[in-house]
PQR file with spaces between the fields and no chain letter, atoms N, CA, C, O and H, PARSE charges and radii, in Angstrom:
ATOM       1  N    UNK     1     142.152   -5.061   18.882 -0.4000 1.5000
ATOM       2  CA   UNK     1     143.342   -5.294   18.079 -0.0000 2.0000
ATOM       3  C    UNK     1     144.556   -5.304   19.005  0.5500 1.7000
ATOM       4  O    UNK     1     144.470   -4.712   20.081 -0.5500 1.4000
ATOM       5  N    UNK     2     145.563   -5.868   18.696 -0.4000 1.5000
ATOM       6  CA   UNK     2     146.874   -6.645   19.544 -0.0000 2.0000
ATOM       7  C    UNK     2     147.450   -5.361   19.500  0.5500 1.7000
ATOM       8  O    UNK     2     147.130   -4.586   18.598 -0.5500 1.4000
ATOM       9  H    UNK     2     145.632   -6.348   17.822  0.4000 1.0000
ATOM      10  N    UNK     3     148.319   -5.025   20.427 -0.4000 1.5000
ATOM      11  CA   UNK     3     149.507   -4.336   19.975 -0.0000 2.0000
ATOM      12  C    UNK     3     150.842   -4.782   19.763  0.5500 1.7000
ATOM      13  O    UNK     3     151.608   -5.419   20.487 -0.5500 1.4000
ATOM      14  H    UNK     3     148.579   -5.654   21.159  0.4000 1.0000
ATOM      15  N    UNK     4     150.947   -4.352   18.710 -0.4000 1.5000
ATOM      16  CA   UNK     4     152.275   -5.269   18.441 -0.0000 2.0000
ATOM      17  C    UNK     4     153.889   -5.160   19.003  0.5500 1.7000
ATOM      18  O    UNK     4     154.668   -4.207   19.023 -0.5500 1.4000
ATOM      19  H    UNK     4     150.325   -3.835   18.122  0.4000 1.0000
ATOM      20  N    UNK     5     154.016   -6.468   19.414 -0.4000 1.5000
ATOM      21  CA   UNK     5     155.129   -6.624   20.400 -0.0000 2.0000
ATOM      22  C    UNK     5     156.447   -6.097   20.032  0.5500 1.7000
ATOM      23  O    UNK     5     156.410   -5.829   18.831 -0.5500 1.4000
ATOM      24  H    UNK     5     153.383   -7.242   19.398  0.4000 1.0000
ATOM      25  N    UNK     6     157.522   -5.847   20.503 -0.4000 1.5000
ATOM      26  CA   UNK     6     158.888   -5.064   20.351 -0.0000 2.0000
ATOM      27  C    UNK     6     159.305   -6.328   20.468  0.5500 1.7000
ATOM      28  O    UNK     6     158.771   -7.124   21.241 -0.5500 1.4000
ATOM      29  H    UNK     6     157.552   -6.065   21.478  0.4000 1.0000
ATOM      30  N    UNK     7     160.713   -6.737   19.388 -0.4000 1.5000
ATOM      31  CA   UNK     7     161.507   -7.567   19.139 -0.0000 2.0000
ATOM      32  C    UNK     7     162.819   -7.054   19.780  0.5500 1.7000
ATOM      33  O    UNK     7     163.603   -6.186   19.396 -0.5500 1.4000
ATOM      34  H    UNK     7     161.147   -6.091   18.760  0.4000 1.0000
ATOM      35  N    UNK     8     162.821   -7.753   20.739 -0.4000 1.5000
ATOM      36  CA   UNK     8     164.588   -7.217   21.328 -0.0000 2.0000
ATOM      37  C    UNK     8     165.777   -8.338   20.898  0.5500 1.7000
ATOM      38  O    UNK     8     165.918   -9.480   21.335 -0.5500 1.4000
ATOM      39  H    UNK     8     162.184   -8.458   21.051  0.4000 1.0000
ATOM      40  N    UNK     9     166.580   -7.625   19.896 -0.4000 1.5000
ATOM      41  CA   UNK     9     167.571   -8.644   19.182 -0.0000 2.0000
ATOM      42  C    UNK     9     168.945   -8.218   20.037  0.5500 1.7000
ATOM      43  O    UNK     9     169.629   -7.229   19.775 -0.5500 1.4000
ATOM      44  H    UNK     9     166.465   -6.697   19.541  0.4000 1.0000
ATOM      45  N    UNK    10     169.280   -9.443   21.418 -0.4000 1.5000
ATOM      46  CA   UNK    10     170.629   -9.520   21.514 -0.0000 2.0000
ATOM      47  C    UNK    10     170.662  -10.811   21.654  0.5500 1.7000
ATOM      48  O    UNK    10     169.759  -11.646   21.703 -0.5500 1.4000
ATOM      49  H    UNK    10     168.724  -10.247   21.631  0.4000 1.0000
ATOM      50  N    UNK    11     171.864  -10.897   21.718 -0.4000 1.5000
ATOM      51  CA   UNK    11     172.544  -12.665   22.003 -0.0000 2.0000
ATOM      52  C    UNK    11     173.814  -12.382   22.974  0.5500 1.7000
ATOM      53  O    UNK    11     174.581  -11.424   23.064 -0.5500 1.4000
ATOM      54  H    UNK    11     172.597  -10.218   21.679  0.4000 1.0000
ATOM      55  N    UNK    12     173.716  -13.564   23.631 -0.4000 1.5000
ATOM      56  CA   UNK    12     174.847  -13.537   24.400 -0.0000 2.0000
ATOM      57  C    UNK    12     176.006  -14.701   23.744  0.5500 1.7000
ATOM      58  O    UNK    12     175.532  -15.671   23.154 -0.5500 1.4000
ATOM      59  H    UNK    12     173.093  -14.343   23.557  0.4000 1.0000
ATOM      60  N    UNK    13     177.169  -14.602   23.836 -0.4000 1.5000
ATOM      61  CA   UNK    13     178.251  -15.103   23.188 -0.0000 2.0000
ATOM      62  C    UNK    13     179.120  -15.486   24.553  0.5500 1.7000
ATOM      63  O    UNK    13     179.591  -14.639   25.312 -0.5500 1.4000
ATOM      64  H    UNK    13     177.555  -13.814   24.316  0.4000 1.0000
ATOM      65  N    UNK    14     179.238  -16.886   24.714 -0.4000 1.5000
ATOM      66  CA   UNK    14     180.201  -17.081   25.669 -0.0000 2.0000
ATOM      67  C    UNK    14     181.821  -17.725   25.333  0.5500 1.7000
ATOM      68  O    UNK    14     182.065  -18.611   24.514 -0.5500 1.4000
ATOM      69  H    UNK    14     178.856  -17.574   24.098  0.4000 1.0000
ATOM      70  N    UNK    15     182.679  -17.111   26.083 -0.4000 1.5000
ATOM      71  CA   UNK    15     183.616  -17.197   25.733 -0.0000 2.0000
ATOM      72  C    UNK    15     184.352  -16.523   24.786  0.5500 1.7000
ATOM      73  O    UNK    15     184.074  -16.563   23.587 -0.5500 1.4000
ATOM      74  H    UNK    15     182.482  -16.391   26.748  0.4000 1.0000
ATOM      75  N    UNK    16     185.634  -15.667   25.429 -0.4000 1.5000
ATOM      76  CA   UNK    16     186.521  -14.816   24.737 -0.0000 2.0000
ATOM      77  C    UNK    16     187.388  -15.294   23.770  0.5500 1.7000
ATOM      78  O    UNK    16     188.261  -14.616   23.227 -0.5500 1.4000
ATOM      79  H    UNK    16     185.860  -15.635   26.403  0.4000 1.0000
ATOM      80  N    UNK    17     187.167  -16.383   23.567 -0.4000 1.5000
ATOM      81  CA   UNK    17     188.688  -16.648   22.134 -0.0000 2.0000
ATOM      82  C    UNK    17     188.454  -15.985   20.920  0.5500 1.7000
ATOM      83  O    UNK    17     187.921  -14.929   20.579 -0.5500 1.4000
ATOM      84  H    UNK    17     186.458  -16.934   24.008  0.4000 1.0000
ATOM      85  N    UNK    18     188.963  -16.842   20.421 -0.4000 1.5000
ATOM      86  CA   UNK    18     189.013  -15.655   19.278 -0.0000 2.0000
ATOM      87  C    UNK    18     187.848  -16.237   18.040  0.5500 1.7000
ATOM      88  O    UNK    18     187.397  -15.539   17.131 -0.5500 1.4000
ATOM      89  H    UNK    18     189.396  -17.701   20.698  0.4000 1.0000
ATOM      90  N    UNK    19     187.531  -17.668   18.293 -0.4000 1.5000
ATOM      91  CA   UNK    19     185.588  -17.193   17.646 -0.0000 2.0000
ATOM      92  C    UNK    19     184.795  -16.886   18.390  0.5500 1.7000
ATOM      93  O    UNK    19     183.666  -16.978   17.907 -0.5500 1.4000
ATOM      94  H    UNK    19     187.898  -18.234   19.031  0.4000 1.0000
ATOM      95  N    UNK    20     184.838  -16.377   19.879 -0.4000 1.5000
ATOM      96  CA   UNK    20     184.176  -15.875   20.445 -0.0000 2.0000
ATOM      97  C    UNK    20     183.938  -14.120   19.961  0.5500 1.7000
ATOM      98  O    UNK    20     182.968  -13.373   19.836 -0.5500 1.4000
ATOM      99  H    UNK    20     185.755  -16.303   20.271  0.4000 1.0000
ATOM     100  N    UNK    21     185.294  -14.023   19.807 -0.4000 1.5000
ATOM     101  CA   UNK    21     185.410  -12.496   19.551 -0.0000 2.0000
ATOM     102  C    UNK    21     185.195  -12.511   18.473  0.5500 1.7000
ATOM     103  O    UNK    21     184.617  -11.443   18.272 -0.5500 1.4000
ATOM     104  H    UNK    21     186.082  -14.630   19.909  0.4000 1.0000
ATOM     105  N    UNK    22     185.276  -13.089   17.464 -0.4000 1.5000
ATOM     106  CA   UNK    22     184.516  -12.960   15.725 -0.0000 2.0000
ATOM     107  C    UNK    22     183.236  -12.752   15.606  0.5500 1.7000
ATOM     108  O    UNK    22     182.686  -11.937   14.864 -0.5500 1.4000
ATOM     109  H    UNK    22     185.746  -13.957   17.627  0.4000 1.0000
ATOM     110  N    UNK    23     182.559  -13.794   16.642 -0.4000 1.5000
ATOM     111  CA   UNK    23     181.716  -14.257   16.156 -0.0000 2.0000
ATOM     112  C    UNK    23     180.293  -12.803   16.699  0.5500 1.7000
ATOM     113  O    UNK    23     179.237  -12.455   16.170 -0.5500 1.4000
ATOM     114  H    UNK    23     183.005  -14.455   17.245  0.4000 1.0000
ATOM     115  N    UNK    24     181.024  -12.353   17.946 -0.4000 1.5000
ATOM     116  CA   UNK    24     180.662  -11.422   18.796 -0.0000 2.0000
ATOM     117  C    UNK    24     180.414   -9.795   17.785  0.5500 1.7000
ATOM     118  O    UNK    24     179.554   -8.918   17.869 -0.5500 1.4000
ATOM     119  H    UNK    24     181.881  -12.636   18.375  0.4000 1.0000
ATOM     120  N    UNK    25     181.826   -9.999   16.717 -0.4000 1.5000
ATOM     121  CA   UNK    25     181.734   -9.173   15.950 -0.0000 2.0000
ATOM     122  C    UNK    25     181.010   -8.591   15.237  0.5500 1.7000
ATOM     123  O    UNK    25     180.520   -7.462   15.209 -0.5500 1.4000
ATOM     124  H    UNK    25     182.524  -10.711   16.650  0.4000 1.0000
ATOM     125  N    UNK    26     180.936  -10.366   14.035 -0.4000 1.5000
ATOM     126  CA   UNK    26     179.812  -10.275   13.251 -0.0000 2.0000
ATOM     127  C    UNK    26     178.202  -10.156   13.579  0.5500 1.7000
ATOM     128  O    UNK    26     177.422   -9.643   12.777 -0.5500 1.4000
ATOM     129  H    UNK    26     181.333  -11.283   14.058  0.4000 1.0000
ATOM     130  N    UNK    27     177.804  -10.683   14.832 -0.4000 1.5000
ATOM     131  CA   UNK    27     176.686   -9.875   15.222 -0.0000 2.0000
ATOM     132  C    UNK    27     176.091   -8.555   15.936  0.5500 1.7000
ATOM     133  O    UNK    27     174.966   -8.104   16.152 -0.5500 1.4000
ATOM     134  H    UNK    27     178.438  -11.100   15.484  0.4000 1.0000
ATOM     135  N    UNK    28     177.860   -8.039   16.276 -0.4000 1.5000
ATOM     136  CA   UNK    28     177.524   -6.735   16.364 -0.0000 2.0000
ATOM     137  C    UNK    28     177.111   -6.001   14.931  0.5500 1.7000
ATOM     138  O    UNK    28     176.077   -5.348   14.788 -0.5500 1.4000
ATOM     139  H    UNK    28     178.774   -8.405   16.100  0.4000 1.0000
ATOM     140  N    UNK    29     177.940   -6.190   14.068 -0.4000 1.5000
ATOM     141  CA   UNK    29     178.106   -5.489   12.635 -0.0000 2.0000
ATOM     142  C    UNK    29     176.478   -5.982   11.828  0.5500 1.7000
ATOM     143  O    UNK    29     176.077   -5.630   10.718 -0.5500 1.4000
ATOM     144  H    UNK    29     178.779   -6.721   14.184  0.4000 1.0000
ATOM     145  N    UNK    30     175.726   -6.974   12.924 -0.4000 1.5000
ATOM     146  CA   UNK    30     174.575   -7.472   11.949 -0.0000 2.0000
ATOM     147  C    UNK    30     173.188   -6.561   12.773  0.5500 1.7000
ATOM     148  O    UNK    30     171.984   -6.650   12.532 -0.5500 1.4000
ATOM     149  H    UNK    30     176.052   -7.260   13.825  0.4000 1.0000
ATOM     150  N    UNK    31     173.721   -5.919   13.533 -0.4000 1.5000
ATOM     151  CA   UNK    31     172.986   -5.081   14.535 -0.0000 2.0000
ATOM     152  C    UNK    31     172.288   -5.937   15.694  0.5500 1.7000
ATOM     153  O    UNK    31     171.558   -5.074   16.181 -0.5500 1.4000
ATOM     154  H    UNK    31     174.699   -5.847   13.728  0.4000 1.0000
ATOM     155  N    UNK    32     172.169   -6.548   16.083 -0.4000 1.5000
ATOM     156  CA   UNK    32     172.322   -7.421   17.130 -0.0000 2.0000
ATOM     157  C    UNK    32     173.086   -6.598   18.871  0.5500 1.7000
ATOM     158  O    UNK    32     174.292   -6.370   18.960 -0.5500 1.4000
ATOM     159  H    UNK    32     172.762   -7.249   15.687  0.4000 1.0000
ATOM     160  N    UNK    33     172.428   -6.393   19.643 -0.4000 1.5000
ATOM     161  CA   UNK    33     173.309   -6.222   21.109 -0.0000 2.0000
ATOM     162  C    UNK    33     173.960   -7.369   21.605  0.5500 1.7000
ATOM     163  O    UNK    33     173.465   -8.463   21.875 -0.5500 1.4000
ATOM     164  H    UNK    33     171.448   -6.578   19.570  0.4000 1.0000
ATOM     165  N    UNK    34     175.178   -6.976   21.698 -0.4000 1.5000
ATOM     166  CA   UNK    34     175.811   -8.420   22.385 -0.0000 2.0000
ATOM     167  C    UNK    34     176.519   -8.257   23.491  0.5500 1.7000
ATOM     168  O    UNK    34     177.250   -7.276   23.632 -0.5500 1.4000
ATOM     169  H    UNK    34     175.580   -6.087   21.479  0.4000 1.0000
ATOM     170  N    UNK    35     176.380   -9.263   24.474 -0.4000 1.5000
ATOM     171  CA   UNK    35     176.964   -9.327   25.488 -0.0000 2.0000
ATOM     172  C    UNK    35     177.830  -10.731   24.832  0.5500 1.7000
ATOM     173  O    UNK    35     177.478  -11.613   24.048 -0.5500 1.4000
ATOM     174  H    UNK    35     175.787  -10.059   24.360  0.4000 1.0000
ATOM     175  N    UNK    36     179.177  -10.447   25.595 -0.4000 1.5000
ATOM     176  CA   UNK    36     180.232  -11.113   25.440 -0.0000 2.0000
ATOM     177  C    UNK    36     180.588  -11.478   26.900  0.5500 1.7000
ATOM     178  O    UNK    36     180.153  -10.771   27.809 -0.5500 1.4000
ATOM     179  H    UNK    36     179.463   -9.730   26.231  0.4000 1.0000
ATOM     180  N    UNK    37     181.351  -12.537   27.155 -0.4000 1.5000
ATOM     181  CA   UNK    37     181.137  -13.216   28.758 -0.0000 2.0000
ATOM     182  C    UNK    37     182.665  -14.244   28.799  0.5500 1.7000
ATOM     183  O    UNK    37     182.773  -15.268   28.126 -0.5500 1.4000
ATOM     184  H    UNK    37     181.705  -13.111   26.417  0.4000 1.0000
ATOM     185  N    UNK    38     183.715  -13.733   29.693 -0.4000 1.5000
ATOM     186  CA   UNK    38     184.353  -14.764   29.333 -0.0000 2.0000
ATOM     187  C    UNK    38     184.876  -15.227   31.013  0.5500 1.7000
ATOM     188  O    UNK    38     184.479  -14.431   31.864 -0.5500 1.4000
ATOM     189  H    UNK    38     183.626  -12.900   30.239  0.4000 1.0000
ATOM     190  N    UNK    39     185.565  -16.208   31.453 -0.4000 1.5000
ATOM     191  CA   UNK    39     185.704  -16.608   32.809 -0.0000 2.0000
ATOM     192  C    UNK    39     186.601  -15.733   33.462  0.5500 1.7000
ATOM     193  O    UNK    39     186.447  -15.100   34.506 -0.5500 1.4000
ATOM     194  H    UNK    39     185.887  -16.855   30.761  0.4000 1.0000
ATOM     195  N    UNK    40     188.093  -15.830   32.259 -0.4000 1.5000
ATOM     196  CA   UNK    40     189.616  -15.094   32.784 -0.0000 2.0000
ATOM     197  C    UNK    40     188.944  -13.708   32.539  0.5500 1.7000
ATOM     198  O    UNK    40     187.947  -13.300   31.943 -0.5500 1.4000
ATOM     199  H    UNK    40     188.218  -16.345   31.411  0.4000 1.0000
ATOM     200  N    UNK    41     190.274  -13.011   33.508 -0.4000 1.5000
ATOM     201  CA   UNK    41     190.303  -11.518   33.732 -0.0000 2.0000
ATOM     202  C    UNK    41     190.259  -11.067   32.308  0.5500 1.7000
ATOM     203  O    UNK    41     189.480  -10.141   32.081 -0.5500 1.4000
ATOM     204  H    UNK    41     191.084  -13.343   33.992  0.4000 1.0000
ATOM     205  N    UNK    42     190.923  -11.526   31.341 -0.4000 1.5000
ATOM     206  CA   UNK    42     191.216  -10.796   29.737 -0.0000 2.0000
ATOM     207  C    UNK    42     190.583  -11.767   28.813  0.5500 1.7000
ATOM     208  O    UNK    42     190.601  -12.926   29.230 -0.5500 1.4000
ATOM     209  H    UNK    42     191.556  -12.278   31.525  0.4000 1.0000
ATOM     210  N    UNK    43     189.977  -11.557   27.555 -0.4000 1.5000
ATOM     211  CA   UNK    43     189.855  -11.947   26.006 -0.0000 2.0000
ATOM     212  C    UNK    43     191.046  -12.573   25.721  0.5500 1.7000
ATOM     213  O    UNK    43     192.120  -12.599   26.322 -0.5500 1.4000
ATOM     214  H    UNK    43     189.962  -10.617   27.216  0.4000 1.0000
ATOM     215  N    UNK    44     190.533  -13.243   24.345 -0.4000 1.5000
ATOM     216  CA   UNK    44     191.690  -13.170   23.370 -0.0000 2.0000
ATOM     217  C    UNK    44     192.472  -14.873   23.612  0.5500 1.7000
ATOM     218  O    UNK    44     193.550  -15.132   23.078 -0.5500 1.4000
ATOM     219  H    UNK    44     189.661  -13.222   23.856  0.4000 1.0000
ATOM     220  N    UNK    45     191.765  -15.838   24.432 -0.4000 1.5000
ATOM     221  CA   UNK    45     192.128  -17.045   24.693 -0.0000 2.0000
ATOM     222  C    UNK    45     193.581  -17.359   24.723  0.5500 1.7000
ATOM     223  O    UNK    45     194.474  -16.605   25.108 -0.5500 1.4000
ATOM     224  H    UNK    45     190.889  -15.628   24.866  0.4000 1.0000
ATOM     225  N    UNK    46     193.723  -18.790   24.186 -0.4000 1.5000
ATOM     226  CA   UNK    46     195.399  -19.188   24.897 -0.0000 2.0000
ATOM     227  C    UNK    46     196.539  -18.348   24.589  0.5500 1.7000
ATOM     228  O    UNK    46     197.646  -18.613   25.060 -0.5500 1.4000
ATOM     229  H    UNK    46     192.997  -19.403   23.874  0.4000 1.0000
């Protein structure tokens, strides 16, 4: 019999604007690990 495999739920989200950062949100709040990734020194786009 198999043993059954571990589901590792993250996503990576690129880019800090601000549906980056929503969107980063809502899959934190959906339990999800997220890495967030953006180029500039700070978030939060133009």
């Amino acid at each position: 019999m198999e043993k059954p495999s571990e589901v590792v739920s993250q996503v990576l989200v690129v880019g800090g604007g601000v549906a980056g950062i929503q969107s980063a949100l809502d899959l934190a709040n959906a339990g999800y690990k997220v890495y967030l990734v953006e180029k500039k020194p700070s978030i939060g786009g133009v």
